[in-house]
C-alpha positions in Angstrom: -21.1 -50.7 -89.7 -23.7 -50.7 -92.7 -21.5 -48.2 -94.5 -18.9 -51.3 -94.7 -20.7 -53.8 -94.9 -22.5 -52.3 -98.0 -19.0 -51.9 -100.1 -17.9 -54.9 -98.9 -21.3 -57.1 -99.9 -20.6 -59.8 -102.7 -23.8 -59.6 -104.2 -24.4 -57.8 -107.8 -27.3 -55.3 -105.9 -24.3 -54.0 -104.0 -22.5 -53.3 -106.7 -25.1 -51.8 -109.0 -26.1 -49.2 -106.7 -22.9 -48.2 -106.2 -22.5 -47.8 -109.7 -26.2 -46.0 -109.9 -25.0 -43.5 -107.5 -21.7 -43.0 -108.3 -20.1 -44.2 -105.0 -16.5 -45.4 -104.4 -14.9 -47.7 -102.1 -12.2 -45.2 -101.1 -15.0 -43.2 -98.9 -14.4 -45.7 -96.6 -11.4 -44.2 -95.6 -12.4 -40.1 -95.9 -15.8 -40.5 -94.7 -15.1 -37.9 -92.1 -14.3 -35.4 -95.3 -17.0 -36.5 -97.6 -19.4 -33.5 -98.6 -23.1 -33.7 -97.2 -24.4 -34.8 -100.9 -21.8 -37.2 -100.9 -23.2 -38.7 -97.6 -26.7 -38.3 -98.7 -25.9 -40.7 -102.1 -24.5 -43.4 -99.8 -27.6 -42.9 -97.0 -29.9 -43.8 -99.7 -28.1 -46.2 -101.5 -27.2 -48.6 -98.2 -31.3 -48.1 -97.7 -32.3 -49.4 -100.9 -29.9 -51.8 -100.6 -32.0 -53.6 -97.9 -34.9 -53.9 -100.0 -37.1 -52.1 -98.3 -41.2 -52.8 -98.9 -41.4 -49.3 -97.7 -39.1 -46.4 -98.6 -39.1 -43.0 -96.7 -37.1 -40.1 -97.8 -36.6 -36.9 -96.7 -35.5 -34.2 -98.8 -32.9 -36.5 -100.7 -31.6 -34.2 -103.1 -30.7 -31.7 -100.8 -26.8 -31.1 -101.0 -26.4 -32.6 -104.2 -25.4 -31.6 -107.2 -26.8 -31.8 -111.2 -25.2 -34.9 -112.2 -25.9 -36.8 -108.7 -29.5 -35.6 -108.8 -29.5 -37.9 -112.2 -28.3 -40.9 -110.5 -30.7 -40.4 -107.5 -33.8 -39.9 -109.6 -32.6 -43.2 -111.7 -32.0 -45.4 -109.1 -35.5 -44.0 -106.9 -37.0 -44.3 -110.2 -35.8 -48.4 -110.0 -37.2 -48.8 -106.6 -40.7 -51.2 -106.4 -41.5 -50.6 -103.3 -44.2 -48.1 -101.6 -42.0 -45.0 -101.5 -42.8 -41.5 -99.6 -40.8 -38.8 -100.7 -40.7 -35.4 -98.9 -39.2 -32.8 -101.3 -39.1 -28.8 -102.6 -37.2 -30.4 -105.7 -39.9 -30.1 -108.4 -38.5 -32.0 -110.9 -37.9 -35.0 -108.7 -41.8 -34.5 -107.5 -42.9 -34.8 -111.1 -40.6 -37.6 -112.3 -41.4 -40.3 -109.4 -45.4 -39.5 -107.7 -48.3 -40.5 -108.5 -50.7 -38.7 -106.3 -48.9 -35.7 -104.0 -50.1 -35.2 -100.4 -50.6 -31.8 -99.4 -50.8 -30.3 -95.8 -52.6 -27.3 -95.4 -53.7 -27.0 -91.5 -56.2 -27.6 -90.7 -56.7 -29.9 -93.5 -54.7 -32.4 -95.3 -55.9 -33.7 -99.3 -54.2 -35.9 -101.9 -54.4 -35.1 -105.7 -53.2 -37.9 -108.5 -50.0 -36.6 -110.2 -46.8 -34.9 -109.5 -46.0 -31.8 -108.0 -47.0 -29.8 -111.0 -50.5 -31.3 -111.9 -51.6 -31.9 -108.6 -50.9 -28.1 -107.5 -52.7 -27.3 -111.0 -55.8 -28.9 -110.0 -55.5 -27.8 -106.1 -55.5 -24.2 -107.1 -58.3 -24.8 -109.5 -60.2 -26.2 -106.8 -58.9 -22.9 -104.9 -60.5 -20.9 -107.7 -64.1 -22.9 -107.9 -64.8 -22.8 -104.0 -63.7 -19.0 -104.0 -65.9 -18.2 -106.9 -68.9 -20.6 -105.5 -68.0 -19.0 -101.9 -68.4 -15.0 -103.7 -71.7 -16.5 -105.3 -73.6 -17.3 -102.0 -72.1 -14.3 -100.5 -74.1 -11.9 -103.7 -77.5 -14.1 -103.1 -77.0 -13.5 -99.4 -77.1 -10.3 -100.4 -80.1 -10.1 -103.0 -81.7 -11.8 -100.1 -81.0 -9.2 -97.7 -82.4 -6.9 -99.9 -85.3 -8.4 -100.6 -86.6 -9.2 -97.3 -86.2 -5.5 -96.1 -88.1 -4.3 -99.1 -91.0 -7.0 -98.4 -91.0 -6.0 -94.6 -91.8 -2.6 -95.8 -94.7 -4.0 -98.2 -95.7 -6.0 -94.8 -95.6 -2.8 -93.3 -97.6 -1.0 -95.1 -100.0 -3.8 -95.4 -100.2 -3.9 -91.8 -101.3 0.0 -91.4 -103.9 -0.6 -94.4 -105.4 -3.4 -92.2 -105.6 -1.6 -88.9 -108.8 0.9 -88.0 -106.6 3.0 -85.8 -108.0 6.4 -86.6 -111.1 6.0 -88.5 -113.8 7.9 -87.9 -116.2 6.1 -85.5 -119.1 6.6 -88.4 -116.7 5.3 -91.4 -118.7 2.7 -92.0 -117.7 2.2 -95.7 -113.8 1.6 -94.8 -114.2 -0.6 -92.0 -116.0 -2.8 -94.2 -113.8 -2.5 -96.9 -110.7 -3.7 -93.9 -112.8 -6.7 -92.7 -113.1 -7.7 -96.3 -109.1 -7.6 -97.0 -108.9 -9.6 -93.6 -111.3 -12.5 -94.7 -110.0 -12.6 -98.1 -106.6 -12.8 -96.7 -105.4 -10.4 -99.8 -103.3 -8.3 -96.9 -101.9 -10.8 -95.0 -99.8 -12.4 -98.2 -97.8 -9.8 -97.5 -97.0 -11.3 -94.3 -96.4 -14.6 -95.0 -93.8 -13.4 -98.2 -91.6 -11.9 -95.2 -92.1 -15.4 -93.6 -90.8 -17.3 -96.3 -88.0 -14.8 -97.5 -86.3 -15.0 -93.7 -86.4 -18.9 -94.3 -84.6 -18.6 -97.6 -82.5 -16.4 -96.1 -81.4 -18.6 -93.1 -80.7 -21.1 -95.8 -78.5 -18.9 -97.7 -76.6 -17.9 -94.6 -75.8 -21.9 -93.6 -74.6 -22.4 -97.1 -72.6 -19.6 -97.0 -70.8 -20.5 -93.4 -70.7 -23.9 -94.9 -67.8 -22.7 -97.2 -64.2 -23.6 -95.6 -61.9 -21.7 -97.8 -58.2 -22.2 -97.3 -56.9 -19.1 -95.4 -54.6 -17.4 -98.0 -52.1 -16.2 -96.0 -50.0 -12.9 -98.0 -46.4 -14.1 -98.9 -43.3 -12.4 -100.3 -40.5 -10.4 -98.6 -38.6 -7.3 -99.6 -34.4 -7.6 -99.2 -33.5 -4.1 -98.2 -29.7 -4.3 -99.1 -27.7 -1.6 -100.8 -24.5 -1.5 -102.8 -21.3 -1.1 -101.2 -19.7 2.2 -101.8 -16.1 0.5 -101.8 -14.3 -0.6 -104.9 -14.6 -4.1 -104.5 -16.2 -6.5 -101.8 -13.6 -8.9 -102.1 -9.9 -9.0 -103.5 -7.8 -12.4 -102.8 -4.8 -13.4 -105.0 -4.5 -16.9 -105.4 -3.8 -19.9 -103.6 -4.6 -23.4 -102.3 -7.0 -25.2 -100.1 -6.5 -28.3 -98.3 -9.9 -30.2 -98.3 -8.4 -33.4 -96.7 -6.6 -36.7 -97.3 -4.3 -35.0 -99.8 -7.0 -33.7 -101.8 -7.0 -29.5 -102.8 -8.4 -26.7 -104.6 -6.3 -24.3 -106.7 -8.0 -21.0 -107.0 -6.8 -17.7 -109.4 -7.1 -14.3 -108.2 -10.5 -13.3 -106.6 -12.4 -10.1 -107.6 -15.8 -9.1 -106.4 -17.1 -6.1 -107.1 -20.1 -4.3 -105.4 -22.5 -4.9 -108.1 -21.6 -8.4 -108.8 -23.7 -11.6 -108.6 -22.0 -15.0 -108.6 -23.0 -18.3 -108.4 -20.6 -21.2 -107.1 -21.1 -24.3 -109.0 -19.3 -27.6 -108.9 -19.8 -31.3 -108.3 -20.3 -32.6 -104.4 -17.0 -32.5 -102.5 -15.5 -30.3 -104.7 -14.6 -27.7 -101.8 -17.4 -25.0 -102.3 -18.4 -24.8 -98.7 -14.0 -24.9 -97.9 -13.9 -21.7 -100.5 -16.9 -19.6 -98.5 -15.4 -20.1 -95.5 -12.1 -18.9 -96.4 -13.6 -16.3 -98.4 -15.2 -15.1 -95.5 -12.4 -14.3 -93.8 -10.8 -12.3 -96.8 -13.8 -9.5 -97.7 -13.8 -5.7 -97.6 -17.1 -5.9 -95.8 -18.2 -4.8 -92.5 -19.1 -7.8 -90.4 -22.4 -5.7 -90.0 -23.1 -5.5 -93.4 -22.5 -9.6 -94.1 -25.6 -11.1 -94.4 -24.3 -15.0 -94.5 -26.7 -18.4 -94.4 -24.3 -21.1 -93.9 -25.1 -24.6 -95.7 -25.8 -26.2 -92.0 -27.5 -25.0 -88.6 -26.8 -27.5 -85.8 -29.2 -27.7 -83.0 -26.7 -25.8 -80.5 -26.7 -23.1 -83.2 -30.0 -22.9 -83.6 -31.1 -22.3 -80.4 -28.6 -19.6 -79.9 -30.6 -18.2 -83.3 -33.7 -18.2 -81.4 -32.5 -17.1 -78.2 -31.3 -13.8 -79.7 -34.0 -13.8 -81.7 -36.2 -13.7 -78.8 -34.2 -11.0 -77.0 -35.0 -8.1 -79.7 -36.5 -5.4 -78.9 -40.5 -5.2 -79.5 -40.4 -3.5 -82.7 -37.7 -5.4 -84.3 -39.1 -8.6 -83.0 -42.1 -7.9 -85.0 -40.8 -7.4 -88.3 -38.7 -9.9 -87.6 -41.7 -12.7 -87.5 -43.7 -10.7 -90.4 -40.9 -11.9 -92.7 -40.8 -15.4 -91.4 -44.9 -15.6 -92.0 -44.3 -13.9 -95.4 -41.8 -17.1 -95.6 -44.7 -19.4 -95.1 -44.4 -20.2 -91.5 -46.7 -19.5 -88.8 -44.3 -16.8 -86.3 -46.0 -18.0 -83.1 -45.3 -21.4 -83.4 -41.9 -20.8 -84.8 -41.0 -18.6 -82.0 -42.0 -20.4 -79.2 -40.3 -23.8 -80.3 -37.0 -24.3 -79.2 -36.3 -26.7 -81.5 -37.4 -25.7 -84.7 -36.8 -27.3 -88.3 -34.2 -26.7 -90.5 -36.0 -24.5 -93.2 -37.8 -22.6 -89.9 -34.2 -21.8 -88.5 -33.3 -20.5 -92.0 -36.6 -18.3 -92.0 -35.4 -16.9 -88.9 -32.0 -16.0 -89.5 -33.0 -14.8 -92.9 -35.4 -12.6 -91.3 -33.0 -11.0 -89.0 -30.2 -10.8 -91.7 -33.3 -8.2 -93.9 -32.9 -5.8 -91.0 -29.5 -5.5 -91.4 -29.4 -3.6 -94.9 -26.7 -5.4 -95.9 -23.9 -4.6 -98.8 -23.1 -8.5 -99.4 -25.3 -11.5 -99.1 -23.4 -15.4 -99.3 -25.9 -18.1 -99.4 -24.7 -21.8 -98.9 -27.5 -24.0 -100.7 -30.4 -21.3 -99.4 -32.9 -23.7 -100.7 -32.0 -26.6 -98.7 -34.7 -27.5 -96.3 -36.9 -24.8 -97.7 -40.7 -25.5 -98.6 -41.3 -24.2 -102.3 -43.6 -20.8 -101.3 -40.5 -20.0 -99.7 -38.0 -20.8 -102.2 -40.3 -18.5 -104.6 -39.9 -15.6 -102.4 -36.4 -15.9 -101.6 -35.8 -16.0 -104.8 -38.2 -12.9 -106.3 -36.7 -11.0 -103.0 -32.7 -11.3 -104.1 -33.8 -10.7 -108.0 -34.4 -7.3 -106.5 -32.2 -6.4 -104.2 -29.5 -4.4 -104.9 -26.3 -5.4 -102.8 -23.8 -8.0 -104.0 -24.4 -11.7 -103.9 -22.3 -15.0 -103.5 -24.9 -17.9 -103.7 -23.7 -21.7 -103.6 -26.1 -24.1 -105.1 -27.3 -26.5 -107.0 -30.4 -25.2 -108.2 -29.7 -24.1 -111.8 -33.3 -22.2 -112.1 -32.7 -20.2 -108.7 -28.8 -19.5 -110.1 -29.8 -18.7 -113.2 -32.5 -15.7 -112.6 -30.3 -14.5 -110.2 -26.5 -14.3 -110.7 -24.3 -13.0 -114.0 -20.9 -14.4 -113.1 -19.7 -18.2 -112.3 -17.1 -19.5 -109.9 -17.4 -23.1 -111.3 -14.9 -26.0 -109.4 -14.2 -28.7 -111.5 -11.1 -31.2 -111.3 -8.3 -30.9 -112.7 -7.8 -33.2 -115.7 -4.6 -34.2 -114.8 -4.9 -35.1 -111.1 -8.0 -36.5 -110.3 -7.3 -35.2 -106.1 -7.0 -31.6 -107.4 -9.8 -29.3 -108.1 -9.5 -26.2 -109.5 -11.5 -22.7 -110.1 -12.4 -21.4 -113.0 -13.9 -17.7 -113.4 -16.5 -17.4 -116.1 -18.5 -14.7 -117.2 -22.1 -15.8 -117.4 -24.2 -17.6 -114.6 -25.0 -21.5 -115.4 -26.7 -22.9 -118.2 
C-alpha cells in the first residue's frame, strides 16, 4: 500500500514532506477516521513523493483548513516539476501560476500570470472587443444611412435624366439631358450608390467577424425568511465520539433565528460529526432545512437528479434558471446522469431556493465550486434573511457572511480531545 510504504520509506524526502504537510505516522492506524483534508494532505504528499516530472492536481485545497492550506502551498511551491493545478482557491492561483488557462466554450485562451492578473487582462480584452464590436456596429450604421440617402440622390438623378414626359417639341431640354448623359455629370450619382453598397458589405463582414464571448447573466436571489420560533436550535452540552478514543466536548448550544455562525476548526477536528448531530437536535421543520452536506456520492447524486427531473414543469424551470445563474449550462446539467461535484451542488442548491427556508447549514459550500459561482452564493446568503450555520475554511466567504463563531480547537491538556468554544464575532 503506498500510504505505508510512504511512512515507512528511509529516505530524508519521506520524511520532509511529512513534516511539510503536517502528517503523522499514527494515520496509519485511523485512516478510516481521518477527515477528507486530512486525506487530501497525504494524497498529495505520497504524489510528490514519487517525483513526478509532471504534477496534476485537482482542487487540492478543498477540505482543508488555514494552517494546512500553508503547508500545501509551501510544499507545491517546492515542487520542480511541470505542475497543472485545477482550483477556485485564488490565493493558491496567484501564489504558484505562471500563465492560467481559461475555458470558455467554445474557446479556450492562456494569459501569463495568476488567477488575478490574468482575469485582469481577459476582461480587458472583454472590454476592447466589445467596445471595437459597438464601433463597427455605429459605422454599419452611418453606412446604412448613407447609402439610402445616396439612392435617393440616384433617384432623383435618374428622373432628371429620363425624357418621359417632355413635350415632343422641347427641344431645348432634351438637349440639355443628352448633354448630362455624355458628360456623365448624372450618372456619378449612380456609381456613389455602387461604391457605398461595397463599403457597406465590408462593414457588415467586419462586423460578423467579431466573436464576442456570450455573457451569460449570473447571480441568484435566496428567498429564505426568519423563523418565527424563539430559537432554531437549543442543545445542552455533551460529547462526541469521533473515533479511536478521540472526542469533542461541546457547551450548551443556542441558535437563534437571526443568527449567522461560522464553524471553524483545524481538519479532523469533528465539524462535519457536530452538523450531523446538530441536525438531529433543531426546532426546524424538515421543510424548512435547507442543508448541503460536505459530500455527494454518485448514488446520491443521481437520486438528486432523478427528483430533480420529476418536478413539475414550472418548478423544473426555475429550478435550472438558478443553476445557469450558477454558471452551468441547465441542459447539459440535466441530462447527465453523472454530473460533477460543483454541478450536483448547483442542483441541490437550486431546489433548496424553492423551499423558502428558515435555516440554511452549509458543509464547505465552496468545495468543488467554480469562482462565478462562489461569488453568487456568496452575494445570495449576504442577503437572505433566514439563519445560517456554514462550515468552512474560506475566511473571506465566513467573514462577509456570519457574526458568531463555533470554533473547535484541542484541548491543551489532552491532545485526543477537542473542544468548542462560542465566540462572538465571525473569523478574523
Amino acid at each position: 500500500m503506498a500510504f505505508e510504504a510512504f511512512f515507512e520509506a528511509p529516505d530524508g524526502w519521506a520524511y520532509e514532506l511529512q513534516g511539510r504537510l503536517g502528517l503523522e505516522p499514527a494515520w496509519l492506524e485511523r485512516w478510516d477516521t481521518l477527515s477528507h483534508g486530512e486525506r487530501k494532505r497525504v494524497q498529495i504528499a505520497i504524489a510528490l513523493w514519487r517525483r513526478p516530472q509532471v504534477l496534476a492536481v485537482d482542487e487540492p485545497t478543498n477540505h482543508l483548513d488555514v494552517d494546512a492550506r500553508a503547508l500545501l502551498a509551501d510544499a507545491l511551491h517546492a515542487f520542480r516539476g511541470i505542475g497543472v493545478l485545477v482550483s477556485h482557491d485564488r490565493q493558491l492561483l496567484d501564489n504558484l501560476c505562471r500563465q492560467c488557462l481559461f475555458v470558455e466554450p467554445p474557446e479556450v485562451s492562456v494569459r501569463p500570470g495568476g488567477y488575478t492578473q490574468a482575469l485582469e487582462l481577459a476582461e480587458g480584452e472583454a472590454a476592447q472587443q466589445r467596445q471595437a464590436f459597438e464601433q463597427a456596429k455605429a459605422q454599419h450604421r452611418k453606412l446604412k444611412r448613407e447609402l439610402q440617402r445616396r439612392k435617393e440622390e440616384a433617384s432623383r438623378s435618374d428622373k432628371r435624366r429620363s425624357k418621359r414626359g417632355l413635350a415632343k417639341k422641347d427641344f431645348d431640354a432634351k438637349q440639355q439631358i443628352d448633354l448630362a448623359r455624355v458628360s456623365g455629370k448624372d450618372g456619378t450619382a449612380g456609381r456613389l450608390v455602387r461604391q457605398m453598397e461595397g463599403r457597406l458589405a465590408q462593414a457588415q463582414h467586419k462586423q460578423e467577424g467579431f466573436r464576442l464571448q456570450k455573457r451569460t447573466q449570473l447571480g441568484i436571489w435566496m428567498p429564505g425568511e426568519r423563523s418565527k420560533r424563539d430559537t432554531l436550535l437549543s442543545l445542552q452540552a455533551g460529547t462526541l465520539s469521533l473515533g479511536k478514543d478521540r472526542e469533542l466536548k461541546f457547551p450548551n448550544l443556542v441558535m437563534l433565528p437571526e443568527d449567522r455562525i461560522a464553524v471553524t476548526g483545524p481538519n479532523g477536528a469533528g465539524k462535519s460529526t457536530l452538523i450531523n448531530h446538530l441536525t438531529t437536535h433543531l426546532n426546524v421543520e424538515a421543510a424548512r432545512l435547507a442543508y448541503l452536506p460536505q459530500e455527494i456520492d454518485l448514488a446520491a447524486s443521481q437520486g438528486i437528479m432523478q427528483q430533480a427531473r420529476g418536478l413539475p414543469k414550472d418548478e423544473l424551470g426555475r429550478m435550472m434558471d438558478v443553476v445557469g445563474r450558477l454558471g452551468s449550462w441547465p441542459k447539459r446539467v440535466l441530462e447527465t446522469d453523472e454530473p460533477s461535484p460543483g454541478e450536483i451542488r448547483k442542483v441541490l442548491l437550486a431546489m433548496k431556493v424553492a423551499q423558502n427556508p428558515h435555516l440554511i447549514i452549509m458543509d464547505e459550500p465552496t468545495n468543488h465550486l467554480d469562482l462565478p459561482a462562489v461569488e453568487c452564493l456568496e452575494a445570495a446568503l449576504a442577503d437572505c434573511p433566514c439563519g445560517l450555520l456554514l462550515v468552512s475554511h474560506d475566511q473571506r466567504f465566513l467573514q462577509r457572511l456570519t457574526h458568531k463563531r463555533w470554533h473547535l480547537a484541542p484541548d491543551p491538556a489532552d491532545q485526543s480531545r477537542f473542544q468548542l468554544e462560542v465566540h462572538s464575532q465571525s473569523p478574523a
